[in-house]
C-alpha positions as CSV (number, residue, x, y, z in Angstrom):
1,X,-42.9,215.5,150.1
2,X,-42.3,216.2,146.5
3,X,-43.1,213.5,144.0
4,X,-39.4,213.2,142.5
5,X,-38.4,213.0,146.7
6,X,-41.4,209.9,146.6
7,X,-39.6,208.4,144.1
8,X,-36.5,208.3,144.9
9,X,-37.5,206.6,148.2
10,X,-39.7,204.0,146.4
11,X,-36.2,203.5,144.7
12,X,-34.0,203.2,148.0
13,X,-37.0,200.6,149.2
14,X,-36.4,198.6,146.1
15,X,-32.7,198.4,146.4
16,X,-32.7,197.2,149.8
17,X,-35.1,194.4,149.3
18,X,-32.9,192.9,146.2
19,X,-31.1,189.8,147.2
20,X,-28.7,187.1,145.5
21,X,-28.1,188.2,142.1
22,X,-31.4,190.0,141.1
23,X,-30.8,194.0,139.5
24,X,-32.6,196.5,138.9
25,X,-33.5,196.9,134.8
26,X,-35.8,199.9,135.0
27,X,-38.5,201.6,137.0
28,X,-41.3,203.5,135.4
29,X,-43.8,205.9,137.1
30,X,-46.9,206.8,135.8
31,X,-48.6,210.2,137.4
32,X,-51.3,207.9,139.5
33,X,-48.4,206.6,141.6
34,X,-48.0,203.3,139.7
35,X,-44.6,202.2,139.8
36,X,-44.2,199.6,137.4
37,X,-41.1,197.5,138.1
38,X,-38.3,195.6,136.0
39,X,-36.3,193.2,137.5
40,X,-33.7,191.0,136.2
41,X,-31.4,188.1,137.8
42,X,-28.2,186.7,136.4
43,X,-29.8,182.7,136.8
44,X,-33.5,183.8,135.7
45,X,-35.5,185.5,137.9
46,X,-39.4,183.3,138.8
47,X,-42.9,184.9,139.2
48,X,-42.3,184.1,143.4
49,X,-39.5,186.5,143.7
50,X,-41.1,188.9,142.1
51,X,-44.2,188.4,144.5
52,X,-41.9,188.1,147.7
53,X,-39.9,191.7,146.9
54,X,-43.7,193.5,145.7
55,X,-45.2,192.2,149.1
56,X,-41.7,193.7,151.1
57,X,-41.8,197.0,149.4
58,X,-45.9,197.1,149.5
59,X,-45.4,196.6,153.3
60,X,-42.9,199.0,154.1
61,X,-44.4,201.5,151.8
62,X,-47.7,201.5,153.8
63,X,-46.1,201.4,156.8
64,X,-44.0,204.7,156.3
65,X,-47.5,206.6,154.4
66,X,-45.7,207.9,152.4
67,X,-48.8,207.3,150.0
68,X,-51.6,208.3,153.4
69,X,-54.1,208.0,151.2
70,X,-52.9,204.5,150.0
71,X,-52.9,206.1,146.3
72,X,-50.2,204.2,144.8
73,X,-50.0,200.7,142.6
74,X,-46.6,198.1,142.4
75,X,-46.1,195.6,139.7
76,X,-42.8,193.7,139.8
77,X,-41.8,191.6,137.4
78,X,-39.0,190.5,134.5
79,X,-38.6,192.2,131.4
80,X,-40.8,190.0,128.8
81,X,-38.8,188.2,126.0
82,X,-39.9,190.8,123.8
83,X,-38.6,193.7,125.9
84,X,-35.1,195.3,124.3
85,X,-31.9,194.5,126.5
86,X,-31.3,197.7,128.7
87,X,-27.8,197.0,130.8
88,X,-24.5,195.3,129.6
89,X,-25.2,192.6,132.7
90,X,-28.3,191.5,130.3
91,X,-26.2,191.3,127.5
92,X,-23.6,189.2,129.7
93,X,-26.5,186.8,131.2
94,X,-27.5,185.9,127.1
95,X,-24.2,185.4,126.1
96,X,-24.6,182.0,124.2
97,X,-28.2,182.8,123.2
98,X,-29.4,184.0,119.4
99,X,-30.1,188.2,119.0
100,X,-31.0,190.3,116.7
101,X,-29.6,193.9,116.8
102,X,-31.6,196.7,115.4
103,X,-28.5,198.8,114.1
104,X,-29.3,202.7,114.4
105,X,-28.8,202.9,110.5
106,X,-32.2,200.3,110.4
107,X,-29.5,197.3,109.4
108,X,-30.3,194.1,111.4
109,X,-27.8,191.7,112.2
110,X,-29.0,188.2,113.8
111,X,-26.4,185.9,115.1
112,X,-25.4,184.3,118.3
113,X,-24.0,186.4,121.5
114,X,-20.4,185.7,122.0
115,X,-19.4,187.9,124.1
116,X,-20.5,191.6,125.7
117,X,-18.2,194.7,127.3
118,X,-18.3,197.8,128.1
119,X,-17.7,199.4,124.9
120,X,-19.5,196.4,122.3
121,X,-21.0,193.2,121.8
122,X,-19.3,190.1,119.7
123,X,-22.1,187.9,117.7
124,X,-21.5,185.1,115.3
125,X,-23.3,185.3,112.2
126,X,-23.8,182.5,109.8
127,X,-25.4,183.1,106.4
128,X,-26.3,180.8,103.7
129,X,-27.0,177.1,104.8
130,X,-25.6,173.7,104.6
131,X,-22.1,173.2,103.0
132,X,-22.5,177.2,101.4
133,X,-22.6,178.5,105.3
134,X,-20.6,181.0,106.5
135,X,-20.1,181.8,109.6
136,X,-18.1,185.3,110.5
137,X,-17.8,186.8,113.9
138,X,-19.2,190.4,113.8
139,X,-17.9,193.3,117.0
140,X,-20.9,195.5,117.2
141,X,-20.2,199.6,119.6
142,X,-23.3,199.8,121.7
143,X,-23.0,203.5,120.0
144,X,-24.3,201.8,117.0
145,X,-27.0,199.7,118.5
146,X,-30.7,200.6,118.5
147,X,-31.7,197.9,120.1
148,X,-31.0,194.3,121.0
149,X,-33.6,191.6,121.6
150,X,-32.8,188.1,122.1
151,X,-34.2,185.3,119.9
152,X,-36.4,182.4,121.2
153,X,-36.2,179.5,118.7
154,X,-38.1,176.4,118.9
């Protein structure tokens, strides 16, 4: 079997083992058969789903050898906070949380996420504080988005 055939198996395998409301963000393959795994879930996603789907797919993947030699290496887990958004469903699970958007022109824009379609993203911005704050609502194209990351405050 040809490696791109491997991996779209190790794929299928992942897909089926999703349940409730946990997506795929993004699968990465490095040449030793390491398939590092990024999952995501509308209401948060724990460190013991990411165990229970990594012990499912290690299972099934030694059962069908498709790695004989048992050459290959999952890791599961969530994006970390510092990871870029990837899919418009992130974007809809932070609505209500702060961002800041790396524009592809190098602008940033920090505000809080309104509201996220197909075609752009809706954050409010306030600059200046206390009684000098202004606070406009700023529609962003993902064509013009480099990135988007959200913000933790404390």
């Amino acid at each position: 079997m040809s490696t791109n055939t491997n991996i779209e198996l190790v794929e299928k395998i992942l897909l089926s083992k999703l349940y409730d409301d946990i997506f795929l963000v993004e699968m990465k393959v490095k040449p030793i058969n390491n398939f590092k795994i990024y999952l995501d879930a509308d209401s948060g996603l724990g460190i013991d789903k990411c165990i229970k789907i990594n012990r499912a797919m290690y299972k099934q993947l030694e059962e069908m050898a498709i790695y004989p030699e048992g050459d290959f290496s999952l890791e599961v887990s969530s994006p970390g906070i510092d990871e870029p958004l990837k899919l418009l469903r992130q974007y809809v699970k932070n609505i209500g949380r702060e961002v800041e958007v790396l524009l592809n022109d190098a602008t940033e824009k920090e505000g809080k996420l309104l509201e996220a379609t197909e075609e752009a993203i809706l954050i409010e911005q306030t600059t200046g504080k206390g009684k000098k704050a202004v606070i406009e609502n700023i529609t962003i194209a993902f064509t013009d988005i480099k990135q988007t990351k959200v913000q933790i405050k404390f």
